[in-house]
C-alpha positions in Angstrom: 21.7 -17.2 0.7 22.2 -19.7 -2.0 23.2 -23.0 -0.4 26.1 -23.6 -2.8 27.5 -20.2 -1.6 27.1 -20.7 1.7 28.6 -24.3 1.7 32.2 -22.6 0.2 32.1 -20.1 2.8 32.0 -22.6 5.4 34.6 -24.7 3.8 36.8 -21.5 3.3 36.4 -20.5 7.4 36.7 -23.9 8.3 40.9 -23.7 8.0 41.0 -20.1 9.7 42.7 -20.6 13.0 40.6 -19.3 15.5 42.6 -20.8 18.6 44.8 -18.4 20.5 47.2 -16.4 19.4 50.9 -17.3 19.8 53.2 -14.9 21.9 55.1 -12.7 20.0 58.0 -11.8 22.1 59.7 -7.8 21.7 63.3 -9.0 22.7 65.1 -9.2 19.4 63.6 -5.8 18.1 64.6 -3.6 21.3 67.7 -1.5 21.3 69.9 -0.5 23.9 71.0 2.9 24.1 74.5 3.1 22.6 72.9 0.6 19.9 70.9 3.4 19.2 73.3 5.7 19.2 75.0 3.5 17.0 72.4 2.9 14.1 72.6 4.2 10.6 69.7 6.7 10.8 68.6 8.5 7.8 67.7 11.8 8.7 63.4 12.7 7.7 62.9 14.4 4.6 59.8 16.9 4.0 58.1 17.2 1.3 57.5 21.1 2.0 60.1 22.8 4.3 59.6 21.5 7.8 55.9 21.3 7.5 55.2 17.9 6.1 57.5 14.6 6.4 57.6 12.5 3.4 56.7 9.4 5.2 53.5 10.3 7.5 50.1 11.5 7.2 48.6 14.5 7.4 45.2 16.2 8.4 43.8 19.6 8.4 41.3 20.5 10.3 39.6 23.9 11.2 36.1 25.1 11.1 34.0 25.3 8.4 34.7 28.4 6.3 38.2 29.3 6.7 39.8 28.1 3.7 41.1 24.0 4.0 40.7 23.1 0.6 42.3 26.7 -0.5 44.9 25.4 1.7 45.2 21.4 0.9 45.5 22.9 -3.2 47.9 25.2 -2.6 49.7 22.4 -0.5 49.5 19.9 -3.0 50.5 22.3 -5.7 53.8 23.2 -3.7 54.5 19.4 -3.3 54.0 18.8 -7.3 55.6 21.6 -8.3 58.3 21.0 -5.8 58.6 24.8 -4.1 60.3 24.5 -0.6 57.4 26.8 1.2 
């Protein structure tokens, strides 16, 4: 490695805390129940019917063969073209 390259690295890494990690403490985000009950929820939205929220991931798995990207098209066409099923 050049020796200019490797002398900014080492200035870069040399203000990176390595040192223990501070305690983060979970008090202030907990709830209690009638809090809870309390809170403005949103409800979820989907994207298609029930299937699919708007604000998660999804994956689709099944053996080789049986028609996932057929599916994950017909999925993503439904989503753009904005069907309900």
């Amino acid at each position: 490695m050049d020796n200019k390259v490797e002398q900014s690295i080492k200035s870069l890494m040399a203000g990176a805390n390595n040192g223990p990690q501070a305690i983060r403490h979970l008090e202030p985000y907990l709830m209690s129940a009638s809090d809870l009950i309390k809170a403005d929820i949103p409800p979820k939205e989907f994207l298609v019917s029930t299937f699919m929220p708007t604000a998660s991931f999804g994956m689709v798995f099944a053996p080789r063969g049986l028609g996932k990207s057929w599916f994950a098209m017909g999925l993503a066409r439904a989503i753009a073209v904005g069907h309900d099923t």
